[in-house]
C-alpha positions, -999 to +999 in steps of 0.1 A: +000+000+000+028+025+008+042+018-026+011+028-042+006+058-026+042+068-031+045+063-067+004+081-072+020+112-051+056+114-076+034+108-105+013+135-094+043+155-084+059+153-119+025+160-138+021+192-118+059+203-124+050+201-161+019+215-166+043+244-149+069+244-174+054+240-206+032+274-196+033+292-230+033+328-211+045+337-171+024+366-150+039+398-144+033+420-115+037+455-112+030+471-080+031+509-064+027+526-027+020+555-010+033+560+023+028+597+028+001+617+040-019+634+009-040+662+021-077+660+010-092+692+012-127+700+004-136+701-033-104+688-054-093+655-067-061+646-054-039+617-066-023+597-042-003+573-064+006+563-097+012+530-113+037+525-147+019+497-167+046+488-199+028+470-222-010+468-241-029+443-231-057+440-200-041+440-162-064+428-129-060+455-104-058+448-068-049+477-040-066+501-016-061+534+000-066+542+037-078+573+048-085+591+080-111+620+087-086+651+103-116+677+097-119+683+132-150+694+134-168+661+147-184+658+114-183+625+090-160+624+059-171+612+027-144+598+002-140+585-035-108+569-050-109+556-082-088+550-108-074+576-138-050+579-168-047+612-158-033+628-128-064+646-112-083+633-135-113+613-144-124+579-139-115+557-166-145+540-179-153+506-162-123+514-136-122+504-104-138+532-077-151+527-045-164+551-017-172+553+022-178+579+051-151+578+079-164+582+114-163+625+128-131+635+142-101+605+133-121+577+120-105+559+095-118+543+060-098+516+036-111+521+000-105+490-023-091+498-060-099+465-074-111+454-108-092+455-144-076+476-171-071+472-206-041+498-221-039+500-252+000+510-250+024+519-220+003+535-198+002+553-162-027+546-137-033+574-114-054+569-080-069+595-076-092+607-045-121+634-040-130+644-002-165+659-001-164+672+036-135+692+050-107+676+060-092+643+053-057+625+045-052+596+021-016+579+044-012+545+030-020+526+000-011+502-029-025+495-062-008+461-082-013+452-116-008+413-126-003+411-168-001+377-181 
């Protein structure tokens, strides 16, 4: 019986290793992150990092933002982060973007920037972030790209 089970768990072993190997194409990740505090005032779109993609083709996105209500003023925080080719700029269509209110007065909020992206040549992805209460800071984040 230990035979058996020895040789099912090499054959299986070897199978696995190549399926692996004769992979036509290998994934490629790209990845970026903010560590700084970006001050969202009231009204503008900030960006709060930026992402080099290098080649056409579609990406999955994966990342998030965190950020904290500093307004003060024991009032909520509402927040959007999306997704832009631009820096400032608009959402590009289909893009990842997400929302949430942060507590009054230092509560904190982690946006997700997940989805895909299809560039059509070498292409920077901006996050970019709108606060639409008074005060707020986007500290950390990261947005990856996987390209296979």
């Amino acid at each position: 019986m230990k035979f058996s089970i020895h040789t099912f768990v090499l054959a299986a072993f070897a199978a696995a290793t190549i399926a692996i190997s004769t992979s036509p194409a290998s994934a490629q990740v790209f990845s970026s992150n903010a560590s700084g505090d970006h001050n969202l005032g009231s009204g503008g779109n900030i960006s709060v990092m930026v992402l080099a993609l290098p080649y056409a083709g579609t990406y999955m996105l994966g990342g998030q933002t965190t950020i904290v209500n500093t307004a003060g003023n024991n009032q909520e925080e509402t927040v959007t982060c999306w997704i832009s080719t631009a820096n400032g700029g608009a959402s590009v269509p289909y893009g990842p973007s997400s929302w949430a209110t942060a507590a009054a007065s230092g509560g904190v909020i982690t946006l997700p920037l997940n989805g895909s992206y299809t560039a059509t040549g070498p292409t920077d992805l901006w996050v970019v972030c709108h606060n639409f209460g008074a005060a707020a800071l986007a500290t950390y984040g990261n947005i990856t790209a996987m390209f296979w």
